[in-house]
LOBATOR-33445 format. One record per atom (N, C-alpha, C): x negated, z, y negated. Coordinates in pm, whole numbers, padded with zeros to 5 digits, always signed. Example, Ala and Ser with C-alpha at 12.3 -4.5 7.8 and 13.67 -1.06 7.14 Angstrom:
2
-01319+00780+00569/-01230+00780+00450/-01320+00780+00330/-01285+00708+00225/-01367+00714+00106/-01290+00787-00003/
REM end
This chain:
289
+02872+13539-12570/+02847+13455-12452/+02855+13307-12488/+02949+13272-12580/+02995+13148-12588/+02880+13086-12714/+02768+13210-12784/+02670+13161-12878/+02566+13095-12762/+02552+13184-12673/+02377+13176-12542/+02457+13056-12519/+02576+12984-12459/+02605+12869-12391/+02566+12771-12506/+02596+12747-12597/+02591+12667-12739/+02435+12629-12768/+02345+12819-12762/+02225+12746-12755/+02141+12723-12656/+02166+12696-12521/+02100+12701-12436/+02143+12506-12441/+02238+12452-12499/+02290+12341-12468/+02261+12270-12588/+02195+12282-12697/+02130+12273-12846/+01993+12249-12727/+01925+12360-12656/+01793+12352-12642/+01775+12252-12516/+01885+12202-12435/+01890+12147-12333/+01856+11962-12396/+01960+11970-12502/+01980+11886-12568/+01860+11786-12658/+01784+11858-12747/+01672+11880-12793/+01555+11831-12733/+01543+11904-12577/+01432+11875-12478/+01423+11745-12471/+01569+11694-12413/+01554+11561-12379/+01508+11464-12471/+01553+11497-12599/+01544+11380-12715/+01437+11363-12736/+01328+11522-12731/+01200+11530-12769/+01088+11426-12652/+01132+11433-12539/+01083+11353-12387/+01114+11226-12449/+01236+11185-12428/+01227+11036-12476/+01168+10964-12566/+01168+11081-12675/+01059+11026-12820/+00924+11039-12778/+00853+11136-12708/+00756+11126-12648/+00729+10973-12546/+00800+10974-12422/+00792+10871-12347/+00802+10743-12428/+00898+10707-12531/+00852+10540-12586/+00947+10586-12711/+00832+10541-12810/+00845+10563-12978/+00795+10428-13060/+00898+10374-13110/+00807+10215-13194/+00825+10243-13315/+00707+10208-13365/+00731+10241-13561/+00690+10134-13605/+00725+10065-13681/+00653+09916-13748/+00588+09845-13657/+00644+09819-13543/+00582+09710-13433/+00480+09795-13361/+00424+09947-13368/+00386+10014-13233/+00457+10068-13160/+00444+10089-13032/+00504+10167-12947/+00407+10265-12835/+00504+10372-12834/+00419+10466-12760/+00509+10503-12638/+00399+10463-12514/+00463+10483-12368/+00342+10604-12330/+00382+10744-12327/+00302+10812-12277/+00181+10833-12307/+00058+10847-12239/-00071+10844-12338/-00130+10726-12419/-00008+10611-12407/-00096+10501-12465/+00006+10463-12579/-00087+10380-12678/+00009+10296-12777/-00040+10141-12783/+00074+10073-12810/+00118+09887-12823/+00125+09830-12903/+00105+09716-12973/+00157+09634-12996/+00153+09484-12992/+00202+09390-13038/+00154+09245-13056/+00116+09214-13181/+00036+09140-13167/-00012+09103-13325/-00124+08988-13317/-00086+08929-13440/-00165+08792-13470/-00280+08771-13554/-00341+08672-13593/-00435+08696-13684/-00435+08596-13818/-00255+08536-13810/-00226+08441-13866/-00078+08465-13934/-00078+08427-14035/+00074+08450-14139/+00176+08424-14034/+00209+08303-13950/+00300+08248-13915/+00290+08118-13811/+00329+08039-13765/+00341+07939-13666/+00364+07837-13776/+00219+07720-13716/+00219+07620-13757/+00239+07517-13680/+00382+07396-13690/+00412+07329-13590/+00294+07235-13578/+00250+07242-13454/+00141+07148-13335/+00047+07223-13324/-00030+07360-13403/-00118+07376-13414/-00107+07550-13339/-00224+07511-13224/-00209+07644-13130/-00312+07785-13201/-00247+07869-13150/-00299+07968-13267/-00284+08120-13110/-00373+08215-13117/-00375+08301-13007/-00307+08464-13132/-00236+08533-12986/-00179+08655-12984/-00220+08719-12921/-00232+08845-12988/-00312+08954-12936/-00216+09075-12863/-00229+09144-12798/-00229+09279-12689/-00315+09376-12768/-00254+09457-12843/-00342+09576-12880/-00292+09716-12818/-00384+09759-12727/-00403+09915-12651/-00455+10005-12708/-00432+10100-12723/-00468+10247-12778/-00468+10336-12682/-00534+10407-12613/-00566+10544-12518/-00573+10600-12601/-00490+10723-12550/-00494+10887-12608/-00685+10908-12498/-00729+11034-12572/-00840+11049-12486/-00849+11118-12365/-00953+10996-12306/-00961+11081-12208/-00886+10952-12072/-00746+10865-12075/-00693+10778-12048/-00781+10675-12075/-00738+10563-11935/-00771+10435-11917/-00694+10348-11822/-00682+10257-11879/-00640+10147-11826/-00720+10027-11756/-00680+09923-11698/-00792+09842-11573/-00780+09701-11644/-00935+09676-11526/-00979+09547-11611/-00875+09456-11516/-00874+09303-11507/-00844+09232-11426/-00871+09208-11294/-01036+09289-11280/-01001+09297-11116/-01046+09442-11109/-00934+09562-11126/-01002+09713-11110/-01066+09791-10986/-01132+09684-10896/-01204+09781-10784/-01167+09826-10669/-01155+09964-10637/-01131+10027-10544/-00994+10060-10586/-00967+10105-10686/-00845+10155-10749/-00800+10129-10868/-00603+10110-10910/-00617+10081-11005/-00539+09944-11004/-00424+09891-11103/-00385+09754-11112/-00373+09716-11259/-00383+09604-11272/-00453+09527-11389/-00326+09487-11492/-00339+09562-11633/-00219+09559-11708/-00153+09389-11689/-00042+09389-11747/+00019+09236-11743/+00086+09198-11797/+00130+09102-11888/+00207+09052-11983/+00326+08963-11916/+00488+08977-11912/+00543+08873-11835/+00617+08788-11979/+00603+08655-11974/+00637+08662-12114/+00757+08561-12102/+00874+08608-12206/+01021+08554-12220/+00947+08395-12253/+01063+08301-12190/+01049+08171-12214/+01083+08175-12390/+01074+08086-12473/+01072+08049-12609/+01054+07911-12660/+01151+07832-12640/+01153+07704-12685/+01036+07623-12776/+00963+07538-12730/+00914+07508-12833/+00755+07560-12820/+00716+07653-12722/+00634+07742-12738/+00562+07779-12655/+00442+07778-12558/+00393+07773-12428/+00271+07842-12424/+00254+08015-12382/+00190+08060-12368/+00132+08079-12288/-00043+08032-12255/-00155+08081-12145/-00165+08190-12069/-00234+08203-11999/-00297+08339-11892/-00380+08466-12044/-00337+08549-11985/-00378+08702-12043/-00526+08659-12030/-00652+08669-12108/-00755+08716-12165/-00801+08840-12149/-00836+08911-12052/-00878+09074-12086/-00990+09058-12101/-01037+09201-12188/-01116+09249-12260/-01267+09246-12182/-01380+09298-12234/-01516+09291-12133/-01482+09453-12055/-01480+09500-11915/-01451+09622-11880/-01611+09728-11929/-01551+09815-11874/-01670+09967-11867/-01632+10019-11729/-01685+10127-11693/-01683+10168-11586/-01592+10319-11643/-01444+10330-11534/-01404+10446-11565/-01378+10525-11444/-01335+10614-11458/-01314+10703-11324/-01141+10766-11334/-01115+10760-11207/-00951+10848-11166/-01011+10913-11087/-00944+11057-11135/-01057+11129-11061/-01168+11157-11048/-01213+11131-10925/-01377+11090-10884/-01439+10967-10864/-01325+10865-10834/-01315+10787-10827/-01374+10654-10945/-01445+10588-10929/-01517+10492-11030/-01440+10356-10998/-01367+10309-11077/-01321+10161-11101/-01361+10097-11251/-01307+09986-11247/-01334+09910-11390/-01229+09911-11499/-01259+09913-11613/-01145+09946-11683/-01192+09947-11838/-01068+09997-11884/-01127+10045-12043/-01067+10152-12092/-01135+10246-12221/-01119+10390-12296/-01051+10336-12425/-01012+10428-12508/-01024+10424-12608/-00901+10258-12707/-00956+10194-12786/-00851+10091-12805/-00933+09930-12779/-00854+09875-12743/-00892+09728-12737/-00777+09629-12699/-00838+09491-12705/-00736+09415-12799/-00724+09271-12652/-00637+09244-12596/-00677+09126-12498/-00594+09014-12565/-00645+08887-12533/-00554+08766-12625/-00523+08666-12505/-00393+08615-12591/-00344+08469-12546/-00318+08330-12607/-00364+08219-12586/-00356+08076-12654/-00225+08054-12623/-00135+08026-12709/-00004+07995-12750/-00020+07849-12773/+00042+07745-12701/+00039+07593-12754/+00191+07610-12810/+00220+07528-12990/+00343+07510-13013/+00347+07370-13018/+00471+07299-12993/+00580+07195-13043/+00543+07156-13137/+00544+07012-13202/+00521+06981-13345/+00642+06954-13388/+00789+06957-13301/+00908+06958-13357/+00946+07091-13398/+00896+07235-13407/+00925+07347-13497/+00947+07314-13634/+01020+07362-13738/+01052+07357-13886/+01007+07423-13906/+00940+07390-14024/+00916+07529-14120/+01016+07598-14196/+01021+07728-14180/+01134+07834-14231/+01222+07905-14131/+01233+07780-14008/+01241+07901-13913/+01139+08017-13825/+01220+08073-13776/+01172+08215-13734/+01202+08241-13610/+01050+08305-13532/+01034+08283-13343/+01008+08430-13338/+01105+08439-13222/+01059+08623-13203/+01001+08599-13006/+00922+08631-12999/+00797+08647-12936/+00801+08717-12807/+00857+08754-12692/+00892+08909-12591/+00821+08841-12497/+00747+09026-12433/+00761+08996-12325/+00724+09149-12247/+00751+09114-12155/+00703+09268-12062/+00571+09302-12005/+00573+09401-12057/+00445+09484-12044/+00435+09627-11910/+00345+09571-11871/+00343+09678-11702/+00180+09729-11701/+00118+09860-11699/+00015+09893-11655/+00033+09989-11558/-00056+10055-11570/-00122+10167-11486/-00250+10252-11577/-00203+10322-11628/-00300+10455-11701/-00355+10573-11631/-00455+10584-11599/-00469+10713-11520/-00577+10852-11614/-00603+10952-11586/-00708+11025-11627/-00712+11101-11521/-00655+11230-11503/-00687+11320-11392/-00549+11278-11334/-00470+11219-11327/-00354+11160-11271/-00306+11084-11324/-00198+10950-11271/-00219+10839-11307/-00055+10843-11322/-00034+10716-11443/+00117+10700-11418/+00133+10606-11470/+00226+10485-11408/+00272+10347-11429/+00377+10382-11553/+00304+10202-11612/+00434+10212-11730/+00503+10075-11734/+00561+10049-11854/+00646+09952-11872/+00754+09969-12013/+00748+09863-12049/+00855+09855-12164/+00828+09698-12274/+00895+09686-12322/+00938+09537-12390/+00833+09582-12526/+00789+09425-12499/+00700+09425-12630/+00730+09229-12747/+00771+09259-12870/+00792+09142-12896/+00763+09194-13091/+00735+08996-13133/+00682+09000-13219/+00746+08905-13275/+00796+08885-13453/+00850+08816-13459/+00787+08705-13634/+00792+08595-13525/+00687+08474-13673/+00786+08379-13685/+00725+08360-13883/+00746+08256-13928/+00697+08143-13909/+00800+08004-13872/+00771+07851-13913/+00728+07805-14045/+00544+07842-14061/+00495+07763-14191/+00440+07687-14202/+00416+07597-14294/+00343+07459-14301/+00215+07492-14327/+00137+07584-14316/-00024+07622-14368/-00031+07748-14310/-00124+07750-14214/-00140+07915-14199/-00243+07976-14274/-00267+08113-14310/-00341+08208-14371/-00384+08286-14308/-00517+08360-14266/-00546+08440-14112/-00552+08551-14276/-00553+08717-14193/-00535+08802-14246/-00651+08845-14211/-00780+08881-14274/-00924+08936-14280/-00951+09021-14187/-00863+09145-14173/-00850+09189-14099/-00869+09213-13928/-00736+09134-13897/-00744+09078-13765/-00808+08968-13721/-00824+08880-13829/-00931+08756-13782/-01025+08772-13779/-01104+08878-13810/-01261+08947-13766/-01257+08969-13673/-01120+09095-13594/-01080+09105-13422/-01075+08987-13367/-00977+08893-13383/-00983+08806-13241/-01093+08721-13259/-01231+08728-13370/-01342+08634-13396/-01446+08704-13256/-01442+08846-13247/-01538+08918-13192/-01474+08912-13035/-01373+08925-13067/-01337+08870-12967/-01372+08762-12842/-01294+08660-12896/-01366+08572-12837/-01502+08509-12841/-01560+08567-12944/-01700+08560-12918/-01797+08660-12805/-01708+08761-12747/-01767+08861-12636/-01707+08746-12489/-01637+08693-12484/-01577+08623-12378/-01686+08584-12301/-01710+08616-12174/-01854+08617-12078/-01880+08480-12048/-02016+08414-12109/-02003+08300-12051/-02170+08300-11939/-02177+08190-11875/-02290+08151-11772/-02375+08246-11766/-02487+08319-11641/-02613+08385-11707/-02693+08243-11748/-02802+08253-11835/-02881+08122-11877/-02967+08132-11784/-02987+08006-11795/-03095+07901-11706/-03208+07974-11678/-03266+08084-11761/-03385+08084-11743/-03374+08231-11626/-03280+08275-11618/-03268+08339-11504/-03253+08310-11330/-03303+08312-11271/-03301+08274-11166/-03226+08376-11041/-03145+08315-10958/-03067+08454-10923/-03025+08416-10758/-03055+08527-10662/-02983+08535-10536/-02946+08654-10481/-02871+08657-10366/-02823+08717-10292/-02798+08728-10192/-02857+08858-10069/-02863+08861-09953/-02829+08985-09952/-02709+08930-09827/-02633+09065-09737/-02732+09126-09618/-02733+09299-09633/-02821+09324-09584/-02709+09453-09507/-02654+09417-09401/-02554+09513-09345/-02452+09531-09444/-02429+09661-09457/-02298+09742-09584/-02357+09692-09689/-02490+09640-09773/-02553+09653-09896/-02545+09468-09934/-02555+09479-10060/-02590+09292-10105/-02690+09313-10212/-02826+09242-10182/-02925+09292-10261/-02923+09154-10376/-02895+09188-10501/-02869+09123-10612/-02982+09102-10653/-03054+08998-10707/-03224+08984-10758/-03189+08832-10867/-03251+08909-10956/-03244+08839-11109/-03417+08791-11131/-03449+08730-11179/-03572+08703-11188/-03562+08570-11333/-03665+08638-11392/-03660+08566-11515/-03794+08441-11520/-03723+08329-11535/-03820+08215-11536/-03952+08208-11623/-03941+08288-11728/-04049+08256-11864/-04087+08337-11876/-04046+08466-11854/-04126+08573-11914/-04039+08684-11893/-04098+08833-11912/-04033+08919-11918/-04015+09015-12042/-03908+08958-12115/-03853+08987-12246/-03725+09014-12219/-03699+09128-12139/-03536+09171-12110/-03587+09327-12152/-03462+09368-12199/-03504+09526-12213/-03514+09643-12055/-03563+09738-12075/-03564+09797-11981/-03444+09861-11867/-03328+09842-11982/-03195+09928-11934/-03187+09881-11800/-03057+09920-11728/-03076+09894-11574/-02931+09802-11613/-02921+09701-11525/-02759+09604-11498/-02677+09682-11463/-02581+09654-11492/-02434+09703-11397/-02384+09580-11373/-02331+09596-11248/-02221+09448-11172/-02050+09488-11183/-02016+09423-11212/-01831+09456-11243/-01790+09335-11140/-01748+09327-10997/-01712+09242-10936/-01590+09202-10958/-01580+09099-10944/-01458+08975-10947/-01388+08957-10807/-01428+08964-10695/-01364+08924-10548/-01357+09066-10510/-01392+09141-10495/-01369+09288-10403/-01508+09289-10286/-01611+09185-10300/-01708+09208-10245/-01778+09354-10255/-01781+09388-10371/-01878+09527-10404/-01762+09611-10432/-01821+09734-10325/-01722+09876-10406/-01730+09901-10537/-01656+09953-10601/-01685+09995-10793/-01685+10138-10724/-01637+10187-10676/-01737+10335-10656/-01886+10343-10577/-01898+10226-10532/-02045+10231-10490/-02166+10305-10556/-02257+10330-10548/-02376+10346-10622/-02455+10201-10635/-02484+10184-10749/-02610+10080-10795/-02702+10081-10846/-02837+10040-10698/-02944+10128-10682/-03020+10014-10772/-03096+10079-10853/-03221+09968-10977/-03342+10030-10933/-03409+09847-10943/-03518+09834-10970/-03559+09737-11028/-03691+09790-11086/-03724+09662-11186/-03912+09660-11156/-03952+09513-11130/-04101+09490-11139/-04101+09392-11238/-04210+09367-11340/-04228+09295-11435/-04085+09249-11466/-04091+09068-11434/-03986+08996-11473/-03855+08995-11368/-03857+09081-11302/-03764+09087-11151/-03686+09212-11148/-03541+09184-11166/-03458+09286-11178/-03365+09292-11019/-03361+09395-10955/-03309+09412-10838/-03215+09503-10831/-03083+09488-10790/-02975+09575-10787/-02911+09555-10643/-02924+09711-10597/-02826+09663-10456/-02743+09770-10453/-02652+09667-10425/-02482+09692-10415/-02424+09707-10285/-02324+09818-10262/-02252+09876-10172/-02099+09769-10127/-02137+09719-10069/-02038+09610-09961/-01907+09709-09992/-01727+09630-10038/-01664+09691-10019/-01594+09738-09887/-01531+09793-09832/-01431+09827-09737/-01352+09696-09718/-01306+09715-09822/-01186+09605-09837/-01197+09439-09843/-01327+09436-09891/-01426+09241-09862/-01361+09159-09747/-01328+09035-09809/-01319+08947-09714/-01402+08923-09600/-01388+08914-09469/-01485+08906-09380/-01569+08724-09396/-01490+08684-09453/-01567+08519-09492/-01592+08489-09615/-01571+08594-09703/-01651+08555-09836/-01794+08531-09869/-01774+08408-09923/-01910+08322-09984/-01980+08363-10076/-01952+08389-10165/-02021+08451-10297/-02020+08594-10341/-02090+08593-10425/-02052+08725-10492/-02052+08690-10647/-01946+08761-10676/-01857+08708-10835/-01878+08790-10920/-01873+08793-11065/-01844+08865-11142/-01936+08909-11274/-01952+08987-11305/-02009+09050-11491/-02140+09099-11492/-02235+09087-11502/-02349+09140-11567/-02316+09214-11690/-02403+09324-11671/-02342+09381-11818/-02521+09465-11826/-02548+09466-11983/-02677+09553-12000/-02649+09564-12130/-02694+09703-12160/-02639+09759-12267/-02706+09714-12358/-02834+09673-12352/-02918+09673-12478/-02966+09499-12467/-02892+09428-12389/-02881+09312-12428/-02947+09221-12308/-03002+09086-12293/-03117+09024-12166/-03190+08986-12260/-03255+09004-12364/-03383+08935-12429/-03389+08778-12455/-03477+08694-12461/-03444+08603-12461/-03322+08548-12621/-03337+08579-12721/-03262+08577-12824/-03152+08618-12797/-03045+08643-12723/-02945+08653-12719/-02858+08795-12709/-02722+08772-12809/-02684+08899-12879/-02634+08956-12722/-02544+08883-12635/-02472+08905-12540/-02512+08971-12452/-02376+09094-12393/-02449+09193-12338/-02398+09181-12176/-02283+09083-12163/-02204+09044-12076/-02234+08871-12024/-02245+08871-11901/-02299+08741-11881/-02194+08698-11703/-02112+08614-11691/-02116+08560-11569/-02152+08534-11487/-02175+08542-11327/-02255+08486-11236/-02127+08479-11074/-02180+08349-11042/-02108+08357-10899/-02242+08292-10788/-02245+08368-10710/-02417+08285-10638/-02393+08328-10488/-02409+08236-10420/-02399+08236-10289/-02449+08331-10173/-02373+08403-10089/-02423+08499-10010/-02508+08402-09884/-02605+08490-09844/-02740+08495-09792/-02755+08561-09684/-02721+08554-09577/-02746+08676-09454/-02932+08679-09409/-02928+08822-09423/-03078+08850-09391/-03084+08881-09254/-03148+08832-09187/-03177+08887-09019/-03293+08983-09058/
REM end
């Protein structure tokens, strides 16, 4: 009797340790909270006093898991960095990544699969020494879902040297290069663009000034204000140089919102030389009688 108590309290024992190592595991600066893995990381030897240098957020999804963009839709809240004060040291607003379209459930919001990397501009002090050493924290909060969703949290910190010369590591300085080279900027000029609310719908119309040298793929819109549902449907059409997308009014929309905000995205690019597949737009709403 007194063996079954021993091992039932071995296996009681065991369970738990195995859960906790499951729930959050750090090995050489990763950590694993559940289906996802962490860390911080730079693309530079060390901290050079005056000279601002960005830190990265690296995410890993197990498959199948996703996490949200900065503005996730219908559903869904947007990971977040809270970061420990650090003398000397003054870190910017979170950077997230370009989204995709994911689903909880049935449900379609914005988000991302798989691994990716969001950054922050760090301004330092030009009174730092070289030789000392800055350890980096801060708290980390998402929301992961797949067929059910579950909030996380746990401390994330990184710790750099005060050097007089930095050295970027090949590696990671290819990441945060592509990086911020995906960072969404203006649609160009030669696009021409409006928008009219047509009841529940906002009919989006792109029209290209010069010519029609865009590929055929259809747009997707990733909204910024909560104007458009992300579970909506987005209905395409395309004549020559005139791309038309209409979008499903959210529930949740401000009843006095002006614009409509947010991401262009086409997979195979807008023509017109350009590599970029992600483009900005904010353009004024239009009521149609």
């Amino acid at each position: 009797m007194w063996e079954i108590f021993q091992l039932k309290d071995f296996v009681i024992r065991f369970s738990f340790l195995f859960v906790t190592f499951f729930v959050s595991i750090s090995c050489l600066g990763v950590k694993r909270v559940g289906p996802l893995q962490m860390e911080l990381v730079t693309e530079q030897n060390g901290i050079v006093p005056g000279q601002d240098f960005w830190i990265g957020w690296r995410i890993m999804r197990d498959q199948g898991w996703h996490t949200y963009w900065k503005y996730p839709g219908d559903v869904g809240v947007a990971p977040s960095l809270d970061w420990s004060p650090s003398e000397g040291i003054s870190i910017g607003e979170l950077l997230y990544c370009t989204p995709e379209k994911v689903k909880m459930a049935s449900i379609r919001a914005n988000g991302n699969y798989g691994e990716t990397l969001f950054l922050c501009k760090v301004s330092v002090s030009d009174q730092l020494k070289a030789g000392e050493s800055i350890t980096l924290t801060a708290k980390a909060a998402w929301l992961t879902c797949s067929r059910q969703c579950l909030p996380g949290f746990t401390d994330l910190s990184i710790k750099l040297e005060v050097v007089n010369s930095r050295e970027f590591d090949p590696v990671w300085n290819r990441k945060f290069e592509l990086f911020r080279k995906s960072i969404p900027q203006p649609l160009p000029d030669i696009w021409e663009t409006s928008v009219h609310v047509k009841g529940r719908f906002i009919d989006l119309k792109l029209q290209n000034r010069n010519s029609d040298q865009s590929s055929d793929d259809r747009p997707i819109f990733f909204c910024s204000n909560r104007l458009i549902s992300s579970d909506g449907d987005q209905l395409f059409k395309k004549k020559e140089n005139l791309l038309h997308l209409r979008l499903e009014r959210s529930p949740w929309a401000r009843k006095d919102e002006q614009f409509l905000s947010g991401l262009l995205f086409k997979e195979k690019g807008w023509g017109e030389g350009t590599t970029s597949q992600y483009f900005t737009i904010k353009v004024p709403l239009v009521s149609s009688k």
